[in-house]
C-alpha positions as CSV (number, residue, x, y, z in Angstrom):
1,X,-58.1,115.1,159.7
2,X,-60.3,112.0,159.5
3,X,-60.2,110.4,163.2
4,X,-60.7,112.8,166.4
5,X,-59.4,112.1,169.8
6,X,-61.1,110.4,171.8
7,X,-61.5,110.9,175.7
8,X,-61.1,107.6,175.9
9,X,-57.5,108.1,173.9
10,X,-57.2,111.0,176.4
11,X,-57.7,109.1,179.3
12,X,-55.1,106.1,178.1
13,X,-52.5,108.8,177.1
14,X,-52.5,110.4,180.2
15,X,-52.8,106.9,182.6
16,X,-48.8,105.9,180.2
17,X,-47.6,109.5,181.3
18,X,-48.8,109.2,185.0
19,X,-51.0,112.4,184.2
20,X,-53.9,112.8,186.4
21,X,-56.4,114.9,184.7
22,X,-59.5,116.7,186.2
23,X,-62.7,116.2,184.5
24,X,-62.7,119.4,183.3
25,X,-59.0,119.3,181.3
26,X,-59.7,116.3,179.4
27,X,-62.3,118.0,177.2
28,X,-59.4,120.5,176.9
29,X,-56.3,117.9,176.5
30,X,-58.4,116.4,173.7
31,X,-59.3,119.6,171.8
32,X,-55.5,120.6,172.1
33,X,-54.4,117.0,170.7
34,X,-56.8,117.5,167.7
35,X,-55.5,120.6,166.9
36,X,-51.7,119.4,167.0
37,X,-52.6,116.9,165.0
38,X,-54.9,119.3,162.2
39,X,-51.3,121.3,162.4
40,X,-49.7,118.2,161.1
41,X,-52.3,117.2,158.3
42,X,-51.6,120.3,157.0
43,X,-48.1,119.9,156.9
44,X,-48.2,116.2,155.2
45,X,-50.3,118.3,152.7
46,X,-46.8,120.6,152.0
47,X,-44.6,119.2,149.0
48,X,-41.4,118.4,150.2
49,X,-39.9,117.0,146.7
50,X,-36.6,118.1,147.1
51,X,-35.9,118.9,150.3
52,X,-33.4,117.0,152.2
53,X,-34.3,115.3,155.2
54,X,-33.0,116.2,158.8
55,X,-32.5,115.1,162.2
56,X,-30.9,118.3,164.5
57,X,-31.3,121.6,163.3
58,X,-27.5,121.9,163.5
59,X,-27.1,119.8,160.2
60,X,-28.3,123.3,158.5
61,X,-25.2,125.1,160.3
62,X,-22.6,123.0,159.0
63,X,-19.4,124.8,159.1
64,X,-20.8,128.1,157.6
65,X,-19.8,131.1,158.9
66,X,-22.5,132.8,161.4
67,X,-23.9,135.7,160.8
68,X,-27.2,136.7,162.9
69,X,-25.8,134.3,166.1
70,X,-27.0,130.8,164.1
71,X,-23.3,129.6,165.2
72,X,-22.9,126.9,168.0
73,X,-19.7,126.9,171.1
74,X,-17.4,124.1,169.8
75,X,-18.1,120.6,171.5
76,X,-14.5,121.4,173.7
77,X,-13.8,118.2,176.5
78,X,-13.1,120.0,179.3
79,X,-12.1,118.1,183.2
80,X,-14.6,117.7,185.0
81,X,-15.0,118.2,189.1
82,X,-13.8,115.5,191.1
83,X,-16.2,113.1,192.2
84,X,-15.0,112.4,195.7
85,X,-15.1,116.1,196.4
86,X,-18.8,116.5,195.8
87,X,-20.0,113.4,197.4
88,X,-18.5,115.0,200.6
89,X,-21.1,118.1,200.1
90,X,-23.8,115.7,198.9
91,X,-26.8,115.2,201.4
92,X,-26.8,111.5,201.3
93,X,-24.9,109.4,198.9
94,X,-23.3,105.7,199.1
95,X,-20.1,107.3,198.0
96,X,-20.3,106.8,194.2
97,X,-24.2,107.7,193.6
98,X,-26.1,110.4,195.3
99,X,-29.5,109.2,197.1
100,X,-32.7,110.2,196.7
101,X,-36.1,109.9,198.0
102,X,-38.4,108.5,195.6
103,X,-40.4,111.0,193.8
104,X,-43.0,108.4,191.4
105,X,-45.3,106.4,192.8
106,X,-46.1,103.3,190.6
């Protein structure tokens, strides 16, 4: 790996995920970012001639039969519960949407 986090990169990461980090974790957040990204290194190092790229792991299941529990439940549309009748249970709602207090602060 040629560049190292920074705490500086530390710092700016955290401030775009409205993280608030103690003095003492950024040290730590930094050490655990290097070592995710000496992790990847190593993996860009892998050849990968050959092997066909992938988005969802399900691509790999394909229609094959399972046999150690690799199978997923069939994507079935199934009715879901009337909207009317949980607004009447909700807490607070305006009818269509239920409401909320407002939980981030920015």
């Amino acid at each position: 790996m040629s560049e190292a986090v920074t705490l500086d990169q530390v710092r700016h990461v955290a401030d775009l995920a409205n993280l608030e980090l103690t003095a003492e974790e950024m040290p730590r957040m930094a050490r655990d970012l290097n070592a995710i990204l000496g992790h990847i290194a190593q993996l860009s190092e892998l050849d990968a001639t050959g092997v066909p790229a992938m988005a969802q792991v399900s691509e790999m299941l394909g229609s094959a039969t399972a046999t150690h529990g690799e199978a997923l439940r069939r994507d079935t549309v199934l009715p879901s519960i009337d909207r009317a009748a949980v607004m009447t249970e909700a807490p607070e709602t305006d009818g269509r949407f239920f409401k909320v207090p407002k939980v981030i602060e920015r």
